[in-house]
C-alpha positions as a Markdown table, in Angstrom:
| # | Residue | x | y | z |
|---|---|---|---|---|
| 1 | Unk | 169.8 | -38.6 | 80.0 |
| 2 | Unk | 172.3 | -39.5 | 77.0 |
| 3 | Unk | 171.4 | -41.1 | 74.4 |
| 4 | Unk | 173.0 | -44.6 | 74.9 |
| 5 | Unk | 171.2 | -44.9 | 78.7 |
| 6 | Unk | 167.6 | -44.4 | 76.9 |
| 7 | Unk | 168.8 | -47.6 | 74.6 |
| 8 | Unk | 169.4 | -49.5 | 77.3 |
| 9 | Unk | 166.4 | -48.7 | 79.3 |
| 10 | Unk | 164.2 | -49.7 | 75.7 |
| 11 | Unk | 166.2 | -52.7 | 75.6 |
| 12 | Unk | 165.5 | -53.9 | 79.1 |
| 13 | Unk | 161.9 | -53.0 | 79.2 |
| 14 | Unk | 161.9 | -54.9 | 76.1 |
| 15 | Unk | 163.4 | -57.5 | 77.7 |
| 16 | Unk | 161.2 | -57.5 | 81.2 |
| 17 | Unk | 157.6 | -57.0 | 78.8 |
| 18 | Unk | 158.3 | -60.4 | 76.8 |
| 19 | Unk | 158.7 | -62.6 | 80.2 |
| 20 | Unk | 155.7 | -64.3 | 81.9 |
| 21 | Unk | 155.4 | -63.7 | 85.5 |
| 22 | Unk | 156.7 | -66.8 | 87.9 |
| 23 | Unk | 156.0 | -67.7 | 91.0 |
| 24 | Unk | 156.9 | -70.6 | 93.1 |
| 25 | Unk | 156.8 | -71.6 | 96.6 |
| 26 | Unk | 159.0 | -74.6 | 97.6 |
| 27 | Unk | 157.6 | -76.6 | 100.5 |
| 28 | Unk | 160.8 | -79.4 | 100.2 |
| 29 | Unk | 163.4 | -78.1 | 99.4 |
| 30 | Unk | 165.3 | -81.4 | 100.2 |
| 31 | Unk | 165.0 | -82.1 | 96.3 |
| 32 | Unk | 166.2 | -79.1 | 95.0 |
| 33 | Unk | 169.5 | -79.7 | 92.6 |
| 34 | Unk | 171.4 | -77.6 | 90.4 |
| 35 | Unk | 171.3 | -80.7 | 88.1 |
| 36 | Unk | 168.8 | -81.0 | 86.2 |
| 37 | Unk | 168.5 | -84.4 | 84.1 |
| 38 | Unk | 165.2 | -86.5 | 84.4 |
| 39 | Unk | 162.2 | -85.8 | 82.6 |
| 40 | Unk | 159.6 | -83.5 | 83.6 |
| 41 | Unk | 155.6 | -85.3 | 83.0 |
| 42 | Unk | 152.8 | -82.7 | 82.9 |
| 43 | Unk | 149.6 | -83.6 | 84.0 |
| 44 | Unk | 146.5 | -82.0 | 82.9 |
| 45 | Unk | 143.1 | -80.4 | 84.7 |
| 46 | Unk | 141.7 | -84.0 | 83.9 |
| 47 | Unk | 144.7 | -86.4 | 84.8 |
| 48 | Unk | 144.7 | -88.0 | 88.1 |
| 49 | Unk | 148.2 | -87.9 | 90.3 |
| 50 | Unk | 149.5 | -91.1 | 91.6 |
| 51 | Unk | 149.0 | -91.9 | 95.4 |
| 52 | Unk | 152.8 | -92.2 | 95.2 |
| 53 | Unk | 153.5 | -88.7 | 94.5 |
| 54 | Unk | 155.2 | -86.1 | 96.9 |
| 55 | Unk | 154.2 | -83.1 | 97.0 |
| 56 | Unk | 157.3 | -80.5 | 97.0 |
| 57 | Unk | 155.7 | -77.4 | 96.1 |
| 58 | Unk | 153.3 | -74.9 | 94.1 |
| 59 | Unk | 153.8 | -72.6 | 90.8 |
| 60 | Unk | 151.9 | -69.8 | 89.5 |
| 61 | Unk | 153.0 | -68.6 | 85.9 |
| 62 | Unk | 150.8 | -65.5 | 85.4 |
| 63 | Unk | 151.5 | -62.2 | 83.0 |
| 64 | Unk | 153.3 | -59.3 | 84.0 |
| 65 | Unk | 151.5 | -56.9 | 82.4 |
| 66 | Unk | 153.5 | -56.4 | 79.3 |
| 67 | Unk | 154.1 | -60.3 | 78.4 |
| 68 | Unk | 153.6 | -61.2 | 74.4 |
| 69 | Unk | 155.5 | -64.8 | 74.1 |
| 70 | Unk | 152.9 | -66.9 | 76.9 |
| 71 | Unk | 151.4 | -69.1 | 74.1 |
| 72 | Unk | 151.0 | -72.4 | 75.7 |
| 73 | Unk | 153.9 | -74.2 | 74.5 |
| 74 | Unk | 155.9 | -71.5 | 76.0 |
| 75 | Unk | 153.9 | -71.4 | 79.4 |
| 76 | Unk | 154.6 | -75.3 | 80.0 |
| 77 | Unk | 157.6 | -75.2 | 78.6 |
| 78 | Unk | 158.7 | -72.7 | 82.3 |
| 79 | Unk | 156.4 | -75.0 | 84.5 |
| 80 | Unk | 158.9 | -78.0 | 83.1 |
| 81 | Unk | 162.1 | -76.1 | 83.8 |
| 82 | Unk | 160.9 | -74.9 | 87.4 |
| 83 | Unk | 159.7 | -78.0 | 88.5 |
| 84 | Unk | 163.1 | -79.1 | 87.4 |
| 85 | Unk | 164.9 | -76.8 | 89.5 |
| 86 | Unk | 163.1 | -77.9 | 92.8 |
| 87 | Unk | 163.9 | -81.0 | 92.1 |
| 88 | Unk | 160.2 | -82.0 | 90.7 |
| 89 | Unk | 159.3 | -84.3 | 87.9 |
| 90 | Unk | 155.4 | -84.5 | 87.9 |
| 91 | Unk | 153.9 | -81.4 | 87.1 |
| 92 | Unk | 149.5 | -81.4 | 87.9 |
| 93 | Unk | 148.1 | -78.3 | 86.4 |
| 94 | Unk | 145.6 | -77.3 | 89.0 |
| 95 | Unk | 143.5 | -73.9 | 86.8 |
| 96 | Unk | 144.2 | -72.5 | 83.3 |
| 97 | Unk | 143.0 | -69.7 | 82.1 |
| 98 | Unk | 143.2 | -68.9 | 78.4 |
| 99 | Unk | 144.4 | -65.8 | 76.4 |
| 100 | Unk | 141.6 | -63.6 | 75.3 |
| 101 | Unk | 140.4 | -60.7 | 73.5 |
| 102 | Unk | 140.2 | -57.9 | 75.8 |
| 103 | Unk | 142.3 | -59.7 | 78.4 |
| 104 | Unk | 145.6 | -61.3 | 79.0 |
| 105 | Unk | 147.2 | -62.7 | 75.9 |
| 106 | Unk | 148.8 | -65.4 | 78.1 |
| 107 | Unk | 148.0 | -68.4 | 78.9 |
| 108 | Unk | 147.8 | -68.5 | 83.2 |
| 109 | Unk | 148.5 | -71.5 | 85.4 |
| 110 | Unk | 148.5 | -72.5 | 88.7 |
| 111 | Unk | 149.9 | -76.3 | 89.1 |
| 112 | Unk | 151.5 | -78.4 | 92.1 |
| 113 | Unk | 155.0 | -79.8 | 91.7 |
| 114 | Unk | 155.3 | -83.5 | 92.5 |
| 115 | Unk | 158.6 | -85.9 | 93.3 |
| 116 | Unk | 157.4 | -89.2 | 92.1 |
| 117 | Unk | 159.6 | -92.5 | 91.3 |
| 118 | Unk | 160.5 | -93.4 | 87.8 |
| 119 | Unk | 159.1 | -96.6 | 88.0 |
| 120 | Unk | 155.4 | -95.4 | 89.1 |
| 121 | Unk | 153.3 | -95.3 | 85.6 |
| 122 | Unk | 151.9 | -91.8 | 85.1 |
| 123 | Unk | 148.7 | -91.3 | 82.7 |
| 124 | Unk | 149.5 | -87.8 | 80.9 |
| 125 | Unk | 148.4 | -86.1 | 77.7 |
| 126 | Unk | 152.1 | -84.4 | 77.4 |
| 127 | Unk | 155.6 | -85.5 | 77.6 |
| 128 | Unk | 158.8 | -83.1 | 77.9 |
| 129 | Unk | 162.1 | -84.2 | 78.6 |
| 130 | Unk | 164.7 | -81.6 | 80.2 |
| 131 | Unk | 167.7 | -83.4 | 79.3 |
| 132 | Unk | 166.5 | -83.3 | 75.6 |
| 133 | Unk | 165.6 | -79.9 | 76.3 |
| 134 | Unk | 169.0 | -78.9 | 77.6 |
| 135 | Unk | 170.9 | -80.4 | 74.3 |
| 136 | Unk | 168.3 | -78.5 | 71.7 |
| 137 | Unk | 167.2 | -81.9 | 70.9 |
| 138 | Unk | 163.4 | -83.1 | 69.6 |
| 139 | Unk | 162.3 | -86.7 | 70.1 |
| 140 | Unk | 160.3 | -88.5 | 67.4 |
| 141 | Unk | 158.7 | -91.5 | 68.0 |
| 142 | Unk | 157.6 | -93.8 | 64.7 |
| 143 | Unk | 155.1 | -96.8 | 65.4 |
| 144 | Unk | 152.9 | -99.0 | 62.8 |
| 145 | Unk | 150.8 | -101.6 | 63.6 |
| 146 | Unk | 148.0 | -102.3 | 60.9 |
| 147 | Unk | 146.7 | -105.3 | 59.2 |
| 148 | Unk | 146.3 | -102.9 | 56.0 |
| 149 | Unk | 149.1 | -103.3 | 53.7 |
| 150 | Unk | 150.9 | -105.5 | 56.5 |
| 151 | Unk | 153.9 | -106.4 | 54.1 |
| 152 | Unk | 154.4 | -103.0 | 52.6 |
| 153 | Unk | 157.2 | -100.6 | 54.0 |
| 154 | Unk | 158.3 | -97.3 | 53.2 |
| 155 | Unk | 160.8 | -94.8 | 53.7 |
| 156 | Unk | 159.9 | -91.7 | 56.3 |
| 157 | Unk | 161.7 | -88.3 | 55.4 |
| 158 | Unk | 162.5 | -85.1 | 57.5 |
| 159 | Unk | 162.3 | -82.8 | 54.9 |
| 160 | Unk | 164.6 | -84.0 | 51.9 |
| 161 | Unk | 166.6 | -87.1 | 54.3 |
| 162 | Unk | 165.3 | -90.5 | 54.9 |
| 163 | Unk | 166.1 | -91.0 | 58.9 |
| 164 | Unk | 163.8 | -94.5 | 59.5 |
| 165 | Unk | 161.7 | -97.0 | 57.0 |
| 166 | Unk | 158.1 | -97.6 | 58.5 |
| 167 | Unk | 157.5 | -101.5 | 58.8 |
| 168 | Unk | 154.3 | -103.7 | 60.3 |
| 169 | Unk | 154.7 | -104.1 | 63.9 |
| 170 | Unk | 157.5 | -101.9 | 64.2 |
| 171 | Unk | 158.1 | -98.9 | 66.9 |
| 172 | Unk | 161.2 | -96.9 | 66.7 |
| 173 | Unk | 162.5 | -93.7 | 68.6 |
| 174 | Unk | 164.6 | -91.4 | 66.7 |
| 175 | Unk | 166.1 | -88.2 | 68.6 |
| 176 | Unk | 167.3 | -85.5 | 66.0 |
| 177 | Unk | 168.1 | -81.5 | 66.8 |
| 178 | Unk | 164.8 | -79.1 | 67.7 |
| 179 | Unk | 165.5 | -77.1 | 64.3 |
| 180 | Unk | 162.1 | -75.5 | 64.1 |
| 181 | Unk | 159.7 | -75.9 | 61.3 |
| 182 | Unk | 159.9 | -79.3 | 59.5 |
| 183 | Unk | 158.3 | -81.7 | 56.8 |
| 184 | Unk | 157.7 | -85.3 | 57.6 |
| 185 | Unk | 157.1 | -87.3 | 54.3 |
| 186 | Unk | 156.4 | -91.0 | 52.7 |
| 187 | Unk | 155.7 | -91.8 | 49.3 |
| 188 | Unk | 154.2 | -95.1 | 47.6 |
| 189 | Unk | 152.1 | -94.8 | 45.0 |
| 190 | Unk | 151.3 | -90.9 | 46.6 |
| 191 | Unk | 152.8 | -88.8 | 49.1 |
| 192 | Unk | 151.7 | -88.5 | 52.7 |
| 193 | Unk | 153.6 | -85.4 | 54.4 |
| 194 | Unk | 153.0 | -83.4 | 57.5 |
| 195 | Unk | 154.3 | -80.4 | 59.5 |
| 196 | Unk | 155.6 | -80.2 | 62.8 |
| 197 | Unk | 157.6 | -77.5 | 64.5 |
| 198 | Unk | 159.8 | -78.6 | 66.4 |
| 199 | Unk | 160.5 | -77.9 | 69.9 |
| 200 | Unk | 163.6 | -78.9 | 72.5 |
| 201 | Unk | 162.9 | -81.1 | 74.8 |
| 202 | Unk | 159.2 | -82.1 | 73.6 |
| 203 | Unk | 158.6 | -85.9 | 72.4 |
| 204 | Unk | 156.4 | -86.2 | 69.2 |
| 205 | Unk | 154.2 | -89.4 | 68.4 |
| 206 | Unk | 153.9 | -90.2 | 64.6 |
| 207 | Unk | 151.2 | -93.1 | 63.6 |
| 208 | Unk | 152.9 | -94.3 | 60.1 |
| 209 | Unk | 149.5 | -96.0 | 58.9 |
| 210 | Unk | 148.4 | -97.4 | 55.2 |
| 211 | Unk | 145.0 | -96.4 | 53.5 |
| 212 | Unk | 143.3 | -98.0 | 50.3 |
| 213 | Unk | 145.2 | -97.4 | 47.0 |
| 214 | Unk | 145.1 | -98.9 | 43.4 |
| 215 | Unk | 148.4 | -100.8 | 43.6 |
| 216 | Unk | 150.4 | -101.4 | 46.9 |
| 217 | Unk | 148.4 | -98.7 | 49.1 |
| 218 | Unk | 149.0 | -95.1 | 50.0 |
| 219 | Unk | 151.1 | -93.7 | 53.4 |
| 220 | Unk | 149.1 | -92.1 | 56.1 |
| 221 | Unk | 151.4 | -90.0 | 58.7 |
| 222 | Unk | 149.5 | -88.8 | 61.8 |
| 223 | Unk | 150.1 | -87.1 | 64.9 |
| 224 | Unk | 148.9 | -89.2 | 68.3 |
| 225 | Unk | 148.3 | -88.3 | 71.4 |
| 226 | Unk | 151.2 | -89.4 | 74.0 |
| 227 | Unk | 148.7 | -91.6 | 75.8 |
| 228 | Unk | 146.9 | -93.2 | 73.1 |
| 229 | Unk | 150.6 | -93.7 | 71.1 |
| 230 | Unk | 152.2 | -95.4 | 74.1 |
| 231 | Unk | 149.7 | -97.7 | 74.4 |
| 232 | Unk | 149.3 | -98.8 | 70.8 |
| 233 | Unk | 153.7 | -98.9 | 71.3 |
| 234 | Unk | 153.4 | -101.0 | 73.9 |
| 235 | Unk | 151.0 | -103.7 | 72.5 |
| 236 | Unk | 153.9 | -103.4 | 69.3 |
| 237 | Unk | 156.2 | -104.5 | 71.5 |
| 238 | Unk | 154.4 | -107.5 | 72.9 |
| 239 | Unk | 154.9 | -109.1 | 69.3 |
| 240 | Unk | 158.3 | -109.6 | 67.5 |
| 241 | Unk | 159.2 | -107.5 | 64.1 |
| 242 | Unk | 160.1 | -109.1 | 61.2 |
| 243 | Unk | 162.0 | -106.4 | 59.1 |
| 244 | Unk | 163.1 | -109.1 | 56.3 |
| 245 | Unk | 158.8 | -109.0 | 56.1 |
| 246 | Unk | 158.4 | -105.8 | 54.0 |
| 247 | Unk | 158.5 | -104.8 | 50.6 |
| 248 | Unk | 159.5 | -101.7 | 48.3 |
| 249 | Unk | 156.7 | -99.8 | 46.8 |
């Protein structure tokens, strides 16, 4: 065999040992579209599915044998996108099973894929949005709403570029490209920063809080889960901002 045919061979079992094994069965294939725009919602082992829901098929994503890239970001990430492609938007994760040492170094799922009306509210843990997804795009969503240093604002950073100021009462979605690693920061009196990596498609929930300090109070940047961030968002929203109401530090 020549030399070049033995490259090519490396290069696709290369290729075929860093993919997860997929399997789906379609039971609908009414919904099926080669367009895929609305959002996929992933629910997990302990979330309930709506009594709206259709069901329109099942998914297995398992390993192959060879796979190294099934972390679990990766692994959902393929539930979204398949869903997607039968025409699903409610993914409900049905078993898991974890990477371990002498096994699999994938994470394994088996889930049901679910056609359910926008409108119908859906408890979930994780949020991933395929239209974000398909334009490299991250979505970060700032909110504030603490009585502690209520009249004191403050600029938020990714890495060296101010993109929002954080504000009492105040909720704000902000959709930038998925560049990878970056570093949220705000600075008072100190500095608050934090690291997120950022992924297409996936929606990020940042608490912009104030703690104790010796003159106007010090930042507090936090990740929050999706379910706890929406509600304390949607209790924001029930009261009017005033953004003439803040002051520099």
């Amino acid at each position: 065999m020549k030399k070049s045919s033995w490259l090519l061979l490396a290069a696709l079992l290369l290729v075929c040992s860093c993919a997860q094994r997929i399997k789906m069965q379609v039971s609908n294939p009414g919904y099926q579209t080669d367009s895929v725009t609305a959002p996929v919602r992933v629910l997990s082992l302990n979330d309930t599915v709506p009594a709206e829901a259709v069901l329109i098929g099942t998914l297995k994503i398992g390993d192959n044998g060879f796979s190294k890239s099934g972390n679990l970001d990766t692994t959902l990430r393929l539930a979204r996108e398949q869903a997607a492609k039968a025409g699903g938007n409610l993914v409900k994760i049905t078993w898991h099973k974890a990477p371990s040492t002498f096994g699999s170094s994938c994470h394994r799922i088996r889930a049901n894929i679910y056609r359910l009306d926008s409108s119908v509210p859906v408890e979930t843990s994780v949020m991933f949005d395929s239209v974000h997804y398909r334009n490299g795009e991250s979505v970060l969503h700032f909110f504030r709403k603490a009585p502690l240093g209520a009249w004191v604002g403050y600029n938020v950073k990714v890495n060296d570029s101010v993109v929002t100021r954080a504000r009492n009462n105040w909720a704000e979605e902000i959709v930038i490209p998925a560049t990878g690693e970056i570093t949220l920061s705000a600075t008072t009196e100190s500095t608050s920063s934090l690291i997120l990596n950022l992924q297409p498609g996936y929606h990020y929930y940042i608490r912009c809080g104030m703690k104790y300090g010796a003159l106007v109070g010090r930042p507090k940047l936090e990740i929050v889960e999706p379910s706890v961030a929406k509600a304390e968002i949607e209790a924001i929203q029930q009261t009017a901002p005033d953004p003439d109401t803040d002051t520099e530090p």
